[in-house]
C-alpha positions as CSV (number, residue, x, y, z in Angstrom):
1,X,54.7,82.2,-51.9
2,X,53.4,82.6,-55.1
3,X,52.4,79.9,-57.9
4,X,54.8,77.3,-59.5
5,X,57.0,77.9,-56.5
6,X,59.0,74.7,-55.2
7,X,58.7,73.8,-51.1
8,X,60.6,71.6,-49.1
9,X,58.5,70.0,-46.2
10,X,60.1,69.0,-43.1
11,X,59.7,65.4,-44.1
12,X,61.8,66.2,-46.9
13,X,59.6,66.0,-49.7
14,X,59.5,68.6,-52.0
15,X,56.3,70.2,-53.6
16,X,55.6,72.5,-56.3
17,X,52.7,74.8,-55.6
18,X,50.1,74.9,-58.9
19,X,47.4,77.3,-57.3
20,X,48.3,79.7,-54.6
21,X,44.9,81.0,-52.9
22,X,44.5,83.0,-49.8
23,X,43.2,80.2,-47.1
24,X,43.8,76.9,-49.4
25,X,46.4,76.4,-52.0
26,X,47.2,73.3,-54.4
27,X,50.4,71.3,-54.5
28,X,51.8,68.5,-56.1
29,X,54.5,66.3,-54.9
30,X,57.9,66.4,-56.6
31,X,59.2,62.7,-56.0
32,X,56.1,60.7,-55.5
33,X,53.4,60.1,-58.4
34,X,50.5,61.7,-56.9
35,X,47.5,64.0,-58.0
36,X,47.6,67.8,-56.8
37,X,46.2,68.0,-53.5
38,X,44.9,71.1,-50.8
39,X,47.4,72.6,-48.3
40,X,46.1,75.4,-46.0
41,X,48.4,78.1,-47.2
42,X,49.4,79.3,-44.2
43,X,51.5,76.1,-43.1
44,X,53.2,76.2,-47.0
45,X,54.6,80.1,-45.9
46,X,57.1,78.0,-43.8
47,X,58.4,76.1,-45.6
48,X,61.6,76.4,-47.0
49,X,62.2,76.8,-50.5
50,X,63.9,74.8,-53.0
51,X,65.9,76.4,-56.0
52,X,63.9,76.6,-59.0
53,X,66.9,74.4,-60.7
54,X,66.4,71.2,-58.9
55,X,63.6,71.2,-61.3
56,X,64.3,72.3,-64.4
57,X,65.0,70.2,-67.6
58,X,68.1,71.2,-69.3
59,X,68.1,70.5,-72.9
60,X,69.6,72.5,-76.2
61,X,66.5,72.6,-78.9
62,X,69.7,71.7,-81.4
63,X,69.8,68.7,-78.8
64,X,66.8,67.6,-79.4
65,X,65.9,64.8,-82.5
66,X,62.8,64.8,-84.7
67,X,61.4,61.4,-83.1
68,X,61.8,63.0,-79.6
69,X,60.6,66.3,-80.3
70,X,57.5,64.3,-81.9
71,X,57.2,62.0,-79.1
72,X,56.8,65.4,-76.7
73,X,54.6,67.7,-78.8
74,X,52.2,64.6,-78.9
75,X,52.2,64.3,-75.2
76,X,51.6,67.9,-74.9
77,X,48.9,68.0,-77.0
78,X,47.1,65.0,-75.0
79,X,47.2,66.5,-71.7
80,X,46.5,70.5,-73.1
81,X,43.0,70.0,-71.9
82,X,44.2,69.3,-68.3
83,X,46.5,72.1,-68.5
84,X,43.7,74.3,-67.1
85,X,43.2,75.3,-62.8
86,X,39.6,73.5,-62.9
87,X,41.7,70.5,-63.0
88,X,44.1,71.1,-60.6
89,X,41.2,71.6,-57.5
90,X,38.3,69.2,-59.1
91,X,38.9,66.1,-59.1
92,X,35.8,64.8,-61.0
93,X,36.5,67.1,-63.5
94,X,40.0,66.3,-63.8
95,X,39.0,62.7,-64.4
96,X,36.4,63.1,-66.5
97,X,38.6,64.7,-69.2
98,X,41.4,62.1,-68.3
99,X,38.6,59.2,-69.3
100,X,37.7,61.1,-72.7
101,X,41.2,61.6,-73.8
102,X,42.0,58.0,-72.8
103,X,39.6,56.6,-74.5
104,X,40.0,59.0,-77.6
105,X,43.1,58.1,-77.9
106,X,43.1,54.5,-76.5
107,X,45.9,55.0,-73.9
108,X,45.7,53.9,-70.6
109,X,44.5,56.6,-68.1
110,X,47.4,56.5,-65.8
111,X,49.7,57.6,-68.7
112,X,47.5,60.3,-69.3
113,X,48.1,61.3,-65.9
114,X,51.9,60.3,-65.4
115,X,52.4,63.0,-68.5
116,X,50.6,65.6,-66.8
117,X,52.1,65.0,-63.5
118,X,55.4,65.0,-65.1
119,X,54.4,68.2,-66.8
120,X,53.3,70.2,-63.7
121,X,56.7,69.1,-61.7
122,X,58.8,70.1,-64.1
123,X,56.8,73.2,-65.6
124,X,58.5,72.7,-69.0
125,X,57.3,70.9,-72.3
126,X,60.7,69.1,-72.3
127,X,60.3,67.4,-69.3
128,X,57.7,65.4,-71.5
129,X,60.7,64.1,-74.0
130,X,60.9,60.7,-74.4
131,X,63.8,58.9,-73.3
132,X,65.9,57.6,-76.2
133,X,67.3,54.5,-75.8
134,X,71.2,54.0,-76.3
135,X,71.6,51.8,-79.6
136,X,73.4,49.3,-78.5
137,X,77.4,48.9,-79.6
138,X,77.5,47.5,-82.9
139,X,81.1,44.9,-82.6
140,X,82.6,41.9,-84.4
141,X,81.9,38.8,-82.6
142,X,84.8,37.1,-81.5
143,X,85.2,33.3,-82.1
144,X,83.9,32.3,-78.9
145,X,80.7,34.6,-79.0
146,X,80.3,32.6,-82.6
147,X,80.2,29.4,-80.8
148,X,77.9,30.3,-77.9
149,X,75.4,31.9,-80.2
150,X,75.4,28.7,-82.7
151,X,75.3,25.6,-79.0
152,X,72.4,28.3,-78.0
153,X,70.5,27.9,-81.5
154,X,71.3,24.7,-82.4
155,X,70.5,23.1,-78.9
156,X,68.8,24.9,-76.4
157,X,66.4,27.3,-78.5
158,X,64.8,24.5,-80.2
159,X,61.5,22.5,-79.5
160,X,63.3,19.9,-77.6
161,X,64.9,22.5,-75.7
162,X,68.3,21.1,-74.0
163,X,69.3,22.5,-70.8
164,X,72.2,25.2,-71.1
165,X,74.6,22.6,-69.7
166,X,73.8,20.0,-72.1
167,X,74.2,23.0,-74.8
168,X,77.6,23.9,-73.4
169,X,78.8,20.2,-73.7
170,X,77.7,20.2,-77.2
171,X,79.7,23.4,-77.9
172,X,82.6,22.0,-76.5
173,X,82.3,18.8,-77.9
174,X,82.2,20.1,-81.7
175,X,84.3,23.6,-80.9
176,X,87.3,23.3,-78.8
177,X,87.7,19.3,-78.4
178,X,89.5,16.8,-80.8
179,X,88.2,14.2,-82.6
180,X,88.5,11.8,-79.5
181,X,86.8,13.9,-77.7
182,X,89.4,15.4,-75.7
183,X,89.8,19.1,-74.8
184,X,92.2,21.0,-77.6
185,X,95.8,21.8,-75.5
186,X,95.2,25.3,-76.5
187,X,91.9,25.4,-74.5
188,X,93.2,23.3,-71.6
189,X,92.9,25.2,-68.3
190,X,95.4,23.1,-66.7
191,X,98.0,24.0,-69.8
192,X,97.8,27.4,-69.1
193,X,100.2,29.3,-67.1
């Protein structure tokens, strides 16, 4: 067993070894947000290993966009000062720098620690890239979606705020019925075969 190696317990839960010492060695879980913790080290020499893969981030550099590699280098910068075995085993210490680069840099403590976390499962600067959301489809709205949006705006986002069935009446009342009031043919569920 050596250091950064990945373990399965027999509960199932995977850990990642950060300091390997004779008598006591420090882990951290893999699937469950949770500082690193002591093991005696004999009980971690059996357990079974895990392939270093299930763990590994695999992204191209080419891959990787200015805003996300950004987003990760700044992460990595906060949490360099953690990055050190004092705060792996010392738990005051560990928090102590975690309140100063909070408060430096007026983030909430617990996403100082999520990062670093993050960073000592994965072992890789990547695993700190932010996720990038998909920009939603860009499409023409069709006739329909034209008259939903304008019932919403015109009578249920408003001060008075109509319920959505009163909206819905309205929408059919000035989209798809005549000028009596009746429903076009063409709309007509019961015309439809």
């Amino acid at each position: 067993m050596r250091n950064f190696d990945i373990l399965a317990a027999e509960s199932g839960e995977h850990v990642r070894v950060l300091l390997c010492r004779e008598e006591q060695s420090y882990v951290v879980s893999c699937q469950h947000f949770r500082m690193p913790y002591p093991v005696a080290s004999d009980l971690l020499a059996e357990l079974q290993p895990v392939p270093a893969e299930t763990y590994s981030v695999f992204v191209l550099d080419e891959d990787i966009t200015n805003r996300q590699r950004e987003g990760r280098n700044r992460k990595l910068d906060l949490i360099a000062p953690l990055l050190e075995d004092a705060c792996i085993y010392d738990k005051s210490h560990r928090n102590e720098v975690v309140r100063q680069i909070a408060a430096e840099h007026g983030i909430a403590r617990r996403t100082v620690l999520q990062y670093l976390w993050r960073y000592w499962v994965y072992q890789s600067k990547n695993a700190l890239l932010p996720a990038e959301r998909p920009a939603p489809e860009q499409h023409e709205l069709t006739a329909d979606e034209k008259a939903i949006r304008w019932a919403l705006n015109k009578y249920y986002y408003t001060p008075q705020r109509q319920s959505l069935q009163t909206a819905y009446k309205m929408m059919l009342r000035a989209k798809y019925c005549d000028t009596h009031g009746t429903l076009k043919p063409e709309y007509d569920i019961v015309n439809i075969s």
